[in-house]
PANUTI-435580 format. One line per field, with one value per atom (N, C-alpha, C): residue number from 0; x, y, z; atom name. Coordinates in nm, 3 decimals, decimal comma. Last residue first. Layout:
! residues N
seq: c(NUM|...)
u: c(X|...)
v: c(Y|...)
w: c(Z|...)
atom: c(CA|...)
//
This chain:
! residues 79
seq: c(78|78|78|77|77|77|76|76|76|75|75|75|74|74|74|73|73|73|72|72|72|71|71|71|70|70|70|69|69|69|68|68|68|67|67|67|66|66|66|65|65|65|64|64|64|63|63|63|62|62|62|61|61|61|60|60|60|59|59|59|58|58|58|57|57|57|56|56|56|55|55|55|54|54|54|53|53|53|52|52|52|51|51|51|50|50|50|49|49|49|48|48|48|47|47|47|46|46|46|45|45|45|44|44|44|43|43|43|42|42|42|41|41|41|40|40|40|39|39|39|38|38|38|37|37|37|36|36|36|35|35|35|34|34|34|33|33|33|32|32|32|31|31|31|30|30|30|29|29|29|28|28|28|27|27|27|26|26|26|25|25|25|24|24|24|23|23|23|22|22|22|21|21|21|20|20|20|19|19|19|18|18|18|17|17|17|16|16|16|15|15|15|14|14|14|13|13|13|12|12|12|11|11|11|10|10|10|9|9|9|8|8|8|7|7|7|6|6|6|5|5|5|4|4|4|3|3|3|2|2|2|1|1|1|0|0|0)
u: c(0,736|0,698|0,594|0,752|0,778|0,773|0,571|0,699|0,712|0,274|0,366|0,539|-0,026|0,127|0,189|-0,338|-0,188|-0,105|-0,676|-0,521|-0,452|-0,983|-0,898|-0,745|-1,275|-1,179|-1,098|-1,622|-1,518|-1,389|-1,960|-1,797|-1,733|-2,198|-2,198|-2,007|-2,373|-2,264|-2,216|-2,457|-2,541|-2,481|-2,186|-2,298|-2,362|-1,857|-1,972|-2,131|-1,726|-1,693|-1,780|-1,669|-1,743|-1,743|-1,356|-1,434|-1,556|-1,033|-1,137|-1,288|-0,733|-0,849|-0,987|-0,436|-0,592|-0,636|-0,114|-0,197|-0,336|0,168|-0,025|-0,067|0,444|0,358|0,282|0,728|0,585|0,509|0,892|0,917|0,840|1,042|0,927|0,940|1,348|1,268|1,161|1,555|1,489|1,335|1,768|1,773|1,676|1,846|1,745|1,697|2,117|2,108|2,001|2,055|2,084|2,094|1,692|1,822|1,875|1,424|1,585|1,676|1,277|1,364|1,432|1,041|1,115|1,248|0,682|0,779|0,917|0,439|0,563|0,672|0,267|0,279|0,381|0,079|0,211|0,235|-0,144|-0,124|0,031|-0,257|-0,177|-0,187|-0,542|-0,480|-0,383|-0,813|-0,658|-0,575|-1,009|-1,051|-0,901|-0,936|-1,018|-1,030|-0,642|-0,712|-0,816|-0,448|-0,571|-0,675|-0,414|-0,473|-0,554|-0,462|-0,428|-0,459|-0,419|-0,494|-0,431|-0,281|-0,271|-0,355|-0,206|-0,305|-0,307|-0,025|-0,019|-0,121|-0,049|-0,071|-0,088|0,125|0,069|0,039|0,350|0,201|0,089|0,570|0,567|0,430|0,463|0,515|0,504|0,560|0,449|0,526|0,902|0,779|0,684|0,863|0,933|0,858|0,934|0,811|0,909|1,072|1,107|0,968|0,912|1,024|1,068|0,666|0,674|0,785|0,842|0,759|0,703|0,915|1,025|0,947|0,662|0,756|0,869|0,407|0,521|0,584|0,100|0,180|0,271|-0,046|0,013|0,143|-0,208|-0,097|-0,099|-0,361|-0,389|-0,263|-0,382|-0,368|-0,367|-0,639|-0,566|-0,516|-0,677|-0,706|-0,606)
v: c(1,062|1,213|1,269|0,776|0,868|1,017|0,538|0,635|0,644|0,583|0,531|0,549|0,720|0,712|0,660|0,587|0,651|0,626|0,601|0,610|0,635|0,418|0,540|0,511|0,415|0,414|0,431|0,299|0,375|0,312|0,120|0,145|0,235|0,355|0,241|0,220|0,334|0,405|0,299|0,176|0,163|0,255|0,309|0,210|0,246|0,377|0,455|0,311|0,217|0,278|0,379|-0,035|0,004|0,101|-0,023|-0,095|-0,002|-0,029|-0,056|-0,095|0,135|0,024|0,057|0,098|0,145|0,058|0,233|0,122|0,176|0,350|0,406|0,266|0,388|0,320|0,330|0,554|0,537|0,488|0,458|0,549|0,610|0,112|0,181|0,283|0,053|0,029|0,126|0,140|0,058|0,018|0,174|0,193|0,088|0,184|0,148|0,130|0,322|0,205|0,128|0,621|0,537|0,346|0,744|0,667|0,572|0,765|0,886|0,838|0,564|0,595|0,650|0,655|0,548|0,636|0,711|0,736|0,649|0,581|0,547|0,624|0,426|0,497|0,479|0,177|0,223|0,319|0,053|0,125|0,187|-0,207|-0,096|-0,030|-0,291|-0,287|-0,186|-0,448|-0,413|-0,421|-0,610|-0,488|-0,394|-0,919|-0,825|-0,694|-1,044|-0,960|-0,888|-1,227|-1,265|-1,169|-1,108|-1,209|-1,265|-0,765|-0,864|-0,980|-0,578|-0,644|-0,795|-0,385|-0,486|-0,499|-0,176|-0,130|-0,330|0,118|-0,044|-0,095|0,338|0,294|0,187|0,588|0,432|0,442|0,732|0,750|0,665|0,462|0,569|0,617|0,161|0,205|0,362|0,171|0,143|0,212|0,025|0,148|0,103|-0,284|-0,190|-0,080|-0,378|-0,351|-0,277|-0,492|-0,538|-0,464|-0,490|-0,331|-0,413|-0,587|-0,465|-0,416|-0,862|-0,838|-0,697|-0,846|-0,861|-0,804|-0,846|-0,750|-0,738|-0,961|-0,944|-0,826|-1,027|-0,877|-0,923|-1,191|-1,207|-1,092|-1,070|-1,103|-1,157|-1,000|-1,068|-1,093|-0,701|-0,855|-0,886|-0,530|-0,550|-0,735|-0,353|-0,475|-0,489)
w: c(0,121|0,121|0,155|0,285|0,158|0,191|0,488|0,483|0,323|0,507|0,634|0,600|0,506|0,467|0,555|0,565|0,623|0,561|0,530|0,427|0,571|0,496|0,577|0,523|0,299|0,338|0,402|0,416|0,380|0,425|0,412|0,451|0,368|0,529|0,423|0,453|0,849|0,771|0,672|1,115|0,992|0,831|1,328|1,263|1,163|1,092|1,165|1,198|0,988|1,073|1,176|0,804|0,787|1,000|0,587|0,691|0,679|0,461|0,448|0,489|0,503|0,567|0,554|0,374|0,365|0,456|0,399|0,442|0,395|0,094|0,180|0,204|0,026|0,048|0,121|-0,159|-0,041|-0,080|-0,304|-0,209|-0,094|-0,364|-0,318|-0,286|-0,463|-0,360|-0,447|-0,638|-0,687|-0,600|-0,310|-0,482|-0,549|-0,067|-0,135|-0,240|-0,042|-0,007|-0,049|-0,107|-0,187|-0,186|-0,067|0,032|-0,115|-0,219|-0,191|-0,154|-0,378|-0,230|-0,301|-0,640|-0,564|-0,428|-0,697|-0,639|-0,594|-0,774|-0,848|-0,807|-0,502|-0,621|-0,703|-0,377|-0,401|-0,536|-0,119|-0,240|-0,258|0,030|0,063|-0,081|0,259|0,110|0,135|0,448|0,408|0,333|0,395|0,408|0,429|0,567|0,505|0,511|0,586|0,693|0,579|0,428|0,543|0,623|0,183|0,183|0,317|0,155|0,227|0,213|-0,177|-0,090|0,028|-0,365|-0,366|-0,207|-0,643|-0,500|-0,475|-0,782|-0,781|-0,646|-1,018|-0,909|-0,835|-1,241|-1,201|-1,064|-1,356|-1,401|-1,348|-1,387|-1,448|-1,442|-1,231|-1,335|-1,320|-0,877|-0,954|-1,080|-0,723|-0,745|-0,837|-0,542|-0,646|-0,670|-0,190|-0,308|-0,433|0,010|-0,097|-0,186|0,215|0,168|0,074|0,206|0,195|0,181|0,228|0,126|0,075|0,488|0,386|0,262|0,690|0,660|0,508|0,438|0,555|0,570|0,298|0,422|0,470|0,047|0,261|0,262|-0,200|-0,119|0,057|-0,448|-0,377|-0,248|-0,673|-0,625|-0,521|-0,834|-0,698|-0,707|-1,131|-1,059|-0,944)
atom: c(N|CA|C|N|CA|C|N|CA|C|N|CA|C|N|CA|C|N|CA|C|N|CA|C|N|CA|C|N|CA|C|N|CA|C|N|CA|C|N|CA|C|N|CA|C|N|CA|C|N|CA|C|N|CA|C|N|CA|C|N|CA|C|N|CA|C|N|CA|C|N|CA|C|N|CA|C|N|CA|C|N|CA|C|N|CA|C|N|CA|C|N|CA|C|N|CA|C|N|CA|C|N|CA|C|N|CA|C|N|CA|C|N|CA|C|N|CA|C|N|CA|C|N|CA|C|N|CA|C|N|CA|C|N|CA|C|N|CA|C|N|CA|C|N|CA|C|N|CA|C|N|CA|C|N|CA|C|N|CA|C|N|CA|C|N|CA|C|N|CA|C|N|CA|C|N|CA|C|N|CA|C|N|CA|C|N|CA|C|N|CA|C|N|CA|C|N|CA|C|N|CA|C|N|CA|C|N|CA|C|N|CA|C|N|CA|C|N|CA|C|N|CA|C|N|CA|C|N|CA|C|N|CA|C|N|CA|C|N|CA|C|N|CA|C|N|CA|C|N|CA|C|N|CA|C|N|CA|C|N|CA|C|N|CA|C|N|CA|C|N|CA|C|N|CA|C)
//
């Protein structure tokens, strides 16, 4: 199940990793069709400790005309 959130900045690097084996997939509260996903990787950088180690934007839309919608992924920083 996806929760529900508003996207800040603070709010993305404050993410924790997803449990062990996991995938944590949470949804924009204002922008339809934008979700990020977080695995269970956590930061290499010791300063980060506990952080997130990557986090995937999705976008969700419908991209081609009459084309049923799809997804699109970018990593935006991890591995």
């Amino acid at each position: 199940m996806t929760e529900c959130r508003f996207f800040s900045d603070r709010y993305l690097r404050a993410l924790a990793p997803a449990p062990p084996g996991q995938l944590i997939e949470a949804r924009d509260a204002r922008l339809p069709g934008f979700r990020i996903i977080v695995t269970d990787l956590e930061d290499a950088n010791p300063a980060r400790r506990g952080k997130a180690g990557k986090v995937t934007f999705v976008l969700y839309a419908r991209f081609a005309r009459g084309k049923s919608p799809t997804s699109r992924f970018r990593p935006v920083f991890g591995p």
